[in-house]
Rosetta silent file (secondary structure, phi, psi, omega in degrees, C-alpha in Angstrom):
SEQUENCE: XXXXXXXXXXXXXXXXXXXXXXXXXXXXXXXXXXXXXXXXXXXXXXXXXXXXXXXXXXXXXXXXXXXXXXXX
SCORE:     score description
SCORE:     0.000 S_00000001
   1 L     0.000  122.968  165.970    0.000    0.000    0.000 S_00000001
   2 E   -74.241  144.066 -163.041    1.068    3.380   -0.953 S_00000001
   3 E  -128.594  118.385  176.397    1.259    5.969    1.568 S_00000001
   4 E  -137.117  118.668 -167.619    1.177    9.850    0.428 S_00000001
   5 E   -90.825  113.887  175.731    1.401   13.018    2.625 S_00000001
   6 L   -64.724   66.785  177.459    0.275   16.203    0.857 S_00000001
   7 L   -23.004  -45.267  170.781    2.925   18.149    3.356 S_00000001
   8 L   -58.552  -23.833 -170.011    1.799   21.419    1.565 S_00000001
   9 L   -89.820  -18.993 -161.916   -1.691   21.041    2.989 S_00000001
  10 L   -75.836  128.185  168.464   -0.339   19.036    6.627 S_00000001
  11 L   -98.139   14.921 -178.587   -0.974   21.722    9.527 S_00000001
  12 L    41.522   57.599  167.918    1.217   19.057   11.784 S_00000001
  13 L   -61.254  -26.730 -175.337   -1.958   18.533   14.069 S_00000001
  14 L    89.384   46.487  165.994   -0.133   14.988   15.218 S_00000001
  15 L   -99.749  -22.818 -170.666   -3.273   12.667   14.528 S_00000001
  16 H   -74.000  -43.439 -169.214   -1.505   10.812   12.122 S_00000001
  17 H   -75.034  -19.491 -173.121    1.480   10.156   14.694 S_00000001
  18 H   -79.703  -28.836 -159.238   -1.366    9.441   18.092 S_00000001
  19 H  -115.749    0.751  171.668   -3.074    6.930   15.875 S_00000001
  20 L  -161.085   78.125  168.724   -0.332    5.254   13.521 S_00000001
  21 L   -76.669  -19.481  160.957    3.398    6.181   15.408 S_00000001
  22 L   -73.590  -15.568 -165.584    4.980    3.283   13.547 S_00000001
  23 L  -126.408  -56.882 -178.833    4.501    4.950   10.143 S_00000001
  24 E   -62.804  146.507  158.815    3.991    8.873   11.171 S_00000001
  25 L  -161.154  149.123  173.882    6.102   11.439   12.734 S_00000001
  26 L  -106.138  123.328  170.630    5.849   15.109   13.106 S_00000001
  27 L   -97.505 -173.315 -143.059    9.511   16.586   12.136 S_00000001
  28 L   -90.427   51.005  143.004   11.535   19.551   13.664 S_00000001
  29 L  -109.621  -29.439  176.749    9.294   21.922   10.786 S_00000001
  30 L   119.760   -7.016  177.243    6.523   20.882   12.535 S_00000001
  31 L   -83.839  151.703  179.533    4.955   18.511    9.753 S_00000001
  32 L   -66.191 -164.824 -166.931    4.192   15.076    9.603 S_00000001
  33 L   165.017  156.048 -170.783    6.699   12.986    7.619 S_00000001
  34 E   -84.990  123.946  142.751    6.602    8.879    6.560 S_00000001
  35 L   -24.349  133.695 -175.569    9.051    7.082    9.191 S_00000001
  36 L   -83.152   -1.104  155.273   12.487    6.102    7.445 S_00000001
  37 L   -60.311  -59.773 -164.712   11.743    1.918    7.847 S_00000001
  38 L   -79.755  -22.161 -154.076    8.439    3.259    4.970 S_00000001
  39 L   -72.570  147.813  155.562    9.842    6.135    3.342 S_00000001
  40 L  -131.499  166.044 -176.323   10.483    6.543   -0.427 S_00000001
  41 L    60.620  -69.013  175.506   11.590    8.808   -2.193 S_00000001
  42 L  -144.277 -178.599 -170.489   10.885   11.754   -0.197 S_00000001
  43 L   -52.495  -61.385  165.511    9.554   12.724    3.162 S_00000001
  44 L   -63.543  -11.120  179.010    5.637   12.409    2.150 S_00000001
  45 E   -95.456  163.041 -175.691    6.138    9.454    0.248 S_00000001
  46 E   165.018  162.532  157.577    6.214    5.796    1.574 S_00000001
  47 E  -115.684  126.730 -177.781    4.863    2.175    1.557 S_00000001
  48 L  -131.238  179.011 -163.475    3.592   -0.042    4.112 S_00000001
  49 L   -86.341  165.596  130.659    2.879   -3.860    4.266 S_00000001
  50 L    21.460  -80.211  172.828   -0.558   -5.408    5.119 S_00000001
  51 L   -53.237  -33.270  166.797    0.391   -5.349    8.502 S_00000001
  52 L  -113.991   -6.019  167.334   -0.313   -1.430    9.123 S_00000001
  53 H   -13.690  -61.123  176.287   -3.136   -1.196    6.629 S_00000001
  54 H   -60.219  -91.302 -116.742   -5.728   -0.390    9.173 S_00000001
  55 H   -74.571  -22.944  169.353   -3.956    1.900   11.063 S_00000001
  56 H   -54.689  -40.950 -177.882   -2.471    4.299    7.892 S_00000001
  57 H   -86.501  -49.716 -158.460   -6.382    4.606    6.696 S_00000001
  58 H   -57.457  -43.895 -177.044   -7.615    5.407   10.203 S_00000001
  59 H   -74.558  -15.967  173.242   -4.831    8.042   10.310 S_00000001
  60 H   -60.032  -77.216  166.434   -5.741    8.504    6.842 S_00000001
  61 L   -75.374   21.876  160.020   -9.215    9.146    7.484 S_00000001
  62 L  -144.824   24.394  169.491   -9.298   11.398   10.369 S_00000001
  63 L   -59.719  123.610  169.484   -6.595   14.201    9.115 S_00000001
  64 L   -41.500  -46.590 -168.082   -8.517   17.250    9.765 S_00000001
  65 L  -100.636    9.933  -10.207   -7.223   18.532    6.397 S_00000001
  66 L  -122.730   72.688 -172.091   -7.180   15.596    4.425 S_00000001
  67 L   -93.160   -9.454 -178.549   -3.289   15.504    3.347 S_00000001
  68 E   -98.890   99.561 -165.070   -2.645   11.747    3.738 S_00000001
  69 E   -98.866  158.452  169.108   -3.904    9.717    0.830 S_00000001
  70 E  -128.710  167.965 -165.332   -3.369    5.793    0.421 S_00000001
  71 E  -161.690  132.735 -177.555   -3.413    3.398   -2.663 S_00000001
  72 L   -84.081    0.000    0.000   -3.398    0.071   -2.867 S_00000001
């Protein structure tokens, strides 16, 4: 599953990191960022297994601003 953080749009509320802190972090700008185990490319970009599915849409689906998208 692809994991993609619009960054321009992230207001680094931290919802992503209380509800899925293996794959999320808020960096020293104050924005979320993909964890460096998932990351590709860049900061907003990443992949995760199976195994964090749920918690990447829950964090997905309750960004106030809706900057984190996923793709299967």
């Amino acid at each position: 599953m692809k994991v993609l953080i619009d960054r321009e749009n992230c207001i680094g509320c931290g919802v992503c990191e209380a509800l899925c802190p293996e794959v999320f972090e808020i960096d020293e700008e104050g924005l979320s960022r993909i964890k460096e185990p998932y990351r590709a490319e860049n900061l907003g970009k990443g992949e995760v297994g199976e195994r964090l599915k749920s918690c990447v849409e829950e964090a997905s689906n309750s960004c106030p601003v809706s900057a984190i998208r996923v793709k299967d």
